[in-house]
C-alpha atoms as an extended CHARMM CRD file, in Angstrom:
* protein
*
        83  EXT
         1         1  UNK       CA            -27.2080000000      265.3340000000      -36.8100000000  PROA      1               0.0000000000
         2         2  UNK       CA            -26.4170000000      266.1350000000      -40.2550000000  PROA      2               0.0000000000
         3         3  UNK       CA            -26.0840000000      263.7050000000      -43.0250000000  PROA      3               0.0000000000
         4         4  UNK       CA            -24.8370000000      263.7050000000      -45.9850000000  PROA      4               0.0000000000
         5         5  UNK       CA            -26.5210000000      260.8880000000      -48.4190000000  PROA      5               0.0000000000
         6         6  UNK       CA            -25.0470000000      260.2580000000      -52.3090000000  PROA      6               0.0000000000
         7         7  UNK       CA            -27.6970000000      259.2800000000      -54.3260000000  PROA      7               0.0000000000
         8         8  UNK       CA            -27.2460000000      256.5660000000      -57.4180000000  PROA      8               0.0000000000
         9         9  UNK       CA            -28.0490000000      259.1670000000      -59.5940000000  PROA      9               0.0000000000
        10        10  UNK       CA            -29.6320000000      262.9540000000      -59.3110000000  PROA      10              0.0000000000
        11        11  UNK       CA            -33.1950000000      261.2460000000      -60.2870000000  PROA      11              0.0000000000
        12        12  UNK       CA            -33.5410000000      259.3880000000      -57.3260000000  PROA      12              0.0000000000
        13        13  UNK       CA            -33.0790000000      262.5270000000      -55.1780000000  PROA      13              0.0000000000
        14        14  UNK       CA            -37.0810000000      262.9250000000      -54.9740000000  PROA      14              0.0000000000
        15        15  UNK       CA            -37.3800000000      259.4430000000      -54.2730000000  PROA      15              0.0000000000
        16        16  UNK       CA            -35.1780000000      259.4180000000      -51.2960000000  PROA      16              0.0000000000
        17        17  UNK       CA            -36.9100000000      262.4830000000      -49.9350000000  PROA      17              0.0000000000
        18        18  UNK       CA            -40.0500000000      260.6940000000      -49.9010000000  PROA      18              0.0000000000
        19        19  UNK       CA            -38.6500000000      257.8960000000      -47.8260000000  PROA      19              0.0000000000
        20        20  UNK       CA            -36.8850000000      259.6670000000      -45.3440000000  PROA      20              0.0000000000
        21        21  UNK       CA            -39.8360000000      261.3450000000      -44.2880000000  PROA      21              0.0000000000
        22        22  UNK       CA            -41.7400000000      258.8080000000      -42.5910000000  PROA      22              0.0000000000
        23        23  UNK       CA            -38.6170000000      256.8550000000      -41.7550000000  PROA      23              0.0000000000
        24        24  UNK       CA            -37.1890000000      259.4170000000      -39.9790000000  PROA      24              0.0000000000
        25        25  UNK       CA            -40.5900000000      259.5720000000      -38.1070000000  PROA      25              0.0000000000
        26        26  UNK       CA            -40.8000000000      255.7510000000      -37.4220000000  PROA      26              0.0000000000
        27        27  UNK       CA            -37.4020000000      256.1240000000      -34.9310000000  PROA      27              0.0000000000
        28        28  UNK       CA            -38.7340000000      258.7990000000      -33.1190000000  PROA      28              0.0000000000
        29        29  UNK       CA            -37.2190000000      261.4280000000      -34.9050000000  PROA      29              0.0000000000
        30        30  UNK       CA            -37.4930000000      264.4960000000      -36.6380000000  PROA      30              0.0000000000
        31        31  UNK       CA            -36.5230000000      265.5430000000      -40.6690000000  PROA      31              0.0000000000
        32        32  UNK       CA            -35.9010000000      269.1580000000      -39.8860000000  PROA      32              0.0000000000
        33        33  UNK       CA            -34.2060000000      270.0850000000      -43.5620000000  PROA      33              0.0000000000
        34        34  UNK       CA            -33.8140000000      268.4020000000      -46.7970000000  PROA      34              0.0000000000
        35        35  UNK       CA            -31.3490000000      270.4720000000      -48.7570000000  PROA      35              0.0000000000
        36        36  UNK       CA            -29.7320000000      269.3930000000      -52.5970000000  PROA      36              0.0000000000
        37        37  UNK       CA            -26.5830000000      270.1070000000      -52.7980000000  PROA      37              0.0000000000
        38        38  UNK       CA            -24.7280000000      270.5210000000      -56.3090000000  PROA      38              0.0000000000
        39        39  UNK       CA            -21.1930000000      268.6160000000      -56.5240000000  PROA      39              0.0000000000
        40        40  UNK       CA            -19.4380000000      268.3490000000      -60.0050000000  PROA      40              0.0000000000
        41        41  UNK       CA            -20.7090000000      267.4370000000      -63.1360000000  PROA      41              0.0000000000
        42        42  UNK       CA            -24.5710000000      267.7010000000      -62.4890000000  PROA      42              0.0000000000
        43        43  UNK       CA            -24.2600000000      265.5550000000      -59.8540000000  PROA      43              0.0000000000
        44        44  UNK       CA            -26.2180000000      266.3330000000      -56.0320000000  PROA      44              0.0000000000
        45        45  UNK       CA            -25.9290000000      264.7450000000      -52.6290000000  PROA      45              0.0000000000
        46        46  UNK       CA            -28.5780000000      265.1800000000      -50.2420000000  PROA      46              0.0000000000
        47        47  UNK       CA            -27.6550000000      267.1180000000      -46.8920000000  PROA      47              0.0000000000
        48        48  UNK       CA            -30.2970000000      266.3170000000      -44.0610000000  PROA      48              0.0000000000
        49        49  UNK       CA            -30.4680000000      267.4520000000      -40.7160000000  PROA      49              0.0000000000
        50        50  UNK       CA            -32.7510000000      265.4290000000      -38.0680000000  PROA      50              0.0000000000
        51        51  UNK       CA            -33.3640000000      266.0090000000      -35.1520000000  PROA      51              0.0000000000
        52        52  UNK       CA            -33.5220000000      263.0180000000      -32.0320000000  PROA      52              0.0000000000
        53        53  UNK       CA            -33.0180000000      262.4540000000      -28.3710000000  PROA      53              0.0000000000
        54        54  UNK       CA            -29.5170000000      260.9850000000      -28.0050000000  PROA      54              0.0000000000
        55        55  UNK       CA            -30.6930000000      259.3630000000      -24.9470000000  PROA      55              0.0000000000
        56        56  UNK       CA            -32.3230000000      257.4300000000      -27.1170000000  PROA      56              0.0000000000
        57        57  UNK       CA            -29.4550000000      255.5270000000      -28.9740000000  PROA      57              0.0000000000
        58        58  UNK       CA            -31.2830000000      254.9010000000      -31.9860000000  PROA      58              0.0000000000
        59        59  UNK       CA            -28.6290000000      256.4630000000      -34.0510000000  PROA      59              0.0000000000
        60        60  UNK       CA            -26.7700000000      253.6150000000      -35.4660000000  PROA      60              0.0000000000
        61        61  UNK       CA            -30.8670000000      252.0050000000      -36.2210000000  PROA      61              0.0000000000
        62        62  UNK       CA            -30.9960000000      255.0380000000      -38.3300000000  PROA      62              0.0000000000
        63        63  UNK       CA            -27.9980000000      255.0420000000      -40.4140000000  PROA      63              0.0000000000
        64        64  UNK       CA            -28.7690000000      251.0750000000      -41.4460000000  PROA      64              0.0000000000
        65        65  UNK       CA            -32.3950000000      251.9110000000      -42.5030000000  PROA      65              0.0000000000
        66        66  UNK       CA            -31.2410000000      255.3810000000      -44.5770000000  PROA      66              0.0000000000
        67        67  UNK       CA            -28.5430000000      253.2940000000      -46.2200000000  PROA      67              0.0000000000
        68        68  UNK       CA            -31.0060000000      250.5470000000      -47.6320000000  PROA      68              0.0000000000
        69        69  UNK       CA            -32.7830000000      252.8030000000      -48.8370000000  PROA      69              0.0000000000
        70        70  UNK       CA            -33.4380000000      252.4100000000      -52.8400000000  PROA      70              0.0000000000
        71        71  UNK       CA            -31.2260000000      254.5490000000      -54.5330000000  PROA      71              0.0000000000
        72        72  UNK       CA            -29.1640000000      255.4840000000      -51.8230000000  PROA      72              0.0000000000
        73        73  UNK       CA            -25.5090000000      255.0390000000      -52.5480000000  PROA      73              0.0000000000
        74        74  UNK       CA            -23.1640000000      256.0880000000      -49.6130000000  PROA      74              0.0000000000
        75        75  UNK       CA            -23.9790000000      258.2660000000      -46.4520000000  PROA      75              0.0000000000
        76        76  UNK       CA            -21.7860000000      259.6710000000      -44.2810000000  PROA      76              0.0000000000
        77        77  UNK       CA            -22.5070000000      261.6800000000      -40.7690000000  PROA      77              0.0000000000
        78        78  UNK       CA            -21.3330000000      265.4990000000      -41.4120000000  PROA      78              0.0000000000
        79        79  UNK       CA            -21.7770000000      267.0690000000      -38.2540000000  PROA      79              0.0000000000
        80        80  UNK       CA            -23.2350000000      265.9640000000      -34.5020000000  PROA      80              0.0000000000
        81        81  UNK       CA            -24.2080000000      268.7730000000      -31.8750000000  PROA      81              0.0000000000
        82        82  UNK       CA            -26.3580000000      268.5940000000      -29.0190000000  PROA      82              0.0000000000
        83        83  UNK       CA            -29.3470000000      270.4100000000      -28.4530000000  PROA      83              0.0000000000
């Protein structure tokens, strides 16, 4: 799956990176790329790509904890293949 996430501002980009990390791991799943991604106006999103068992079903668990994370504005799911 790949994700894109809209940070409250580019300074909190590092921040988010940090959290995905382990909660990305704590579902069962797998952070396979963290890329910034210039918009307009020296702002970034965050594109992410992880990596999970769809059999699983823990992909709506995942959006609701990446959204509350601090300094996470919006999300939105980009793209959805299986492996």
């Amino acid at each position: 799956m790949i994700y894109r996430i809209m940070p409250e501002s580019p300074e909190k980009i590092e921040d988010i990176k940090k959290e995905l990390e382990s909660l990305v791991k704590s579902v069962g799943a797998e952070l396979n790329r963290a890329e910034e991604k210039p918009i307009a106006f020296g702002l970034k999103s965050l594109e992410i790509t992880i990596l999970m068992d769809d059999k699983s079903g823990k992909s709506g668990e995942l959006e609701e904890r990446i959204s509350s994370i601090p300094g996470v504005q919006s999300m939105e799911l980009v793209d959805m293949s299986l492996i």
